[in-house]
C-alpha angles and dihedrals in degrees: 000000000000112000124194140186100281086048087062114095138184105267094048118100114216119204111210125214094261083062093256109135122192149188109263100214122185106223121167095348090303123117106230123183113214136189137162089276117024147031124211126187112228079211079078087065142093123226087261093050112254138117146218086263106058091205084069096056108131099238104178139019124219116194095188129169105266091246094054091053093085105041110108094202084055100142085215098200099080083060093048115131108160136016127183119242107221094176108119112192116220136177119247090242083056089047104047080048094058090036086057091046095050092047101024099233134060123288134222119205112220133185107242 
């Protein structure tokens, strides 16, 4: 399921790529996420979710129960709703490019 922005409620918890996960809170018709430490705006966002800083990308979505929220010990998986698939496919012809760029020859593949 592809999840975006406006999918996104107060209730949930986000973590975000750097590890930090936070409260999302609905104030004043504006989604906040909120931790001990620190407060993000949604409005920062794009509609997928992620922003001008990659590390705070929201990378996965939790939709717990509000009690569990606070729970340190919260085993978080069995709330997950949405994960981000990082994974980019490429062709081979795309890869050994980027491979001669990185080391500035042409490279072999071998089997180990």
């Amino acid at each position: 399921m592809e999840m975006v922005k406006s999918d996104l409620k107060s209730g949930m918890v986000i973590k975000m790529r750097n590890g930090v996960m936070l409260l999302l809170i609905e104030k004043g018709g504006a989604l906040f996420g909120v931790s001990e430490r620190s407060i993000i705006s949604t409005v920062n966002y794009n509609e997928d979710m992620t922003c001008n800083f990659s590390d705070l990308d929201i990378v996965k979505v939790y939709n717990p129960p509000i009690e569990k929220v606070l729970d340190p010990s919260q085993e978080w998986d069995e709330y997950l709703i949405w994960s981000r698939d990082d994974t980019r496919e490429i062709t081979a012809e795309e890869a050994f490019r980027i491979l001669k760029e990185h080391y500035g020859c042409d490279v072999k593949i071998v089997e180990e």
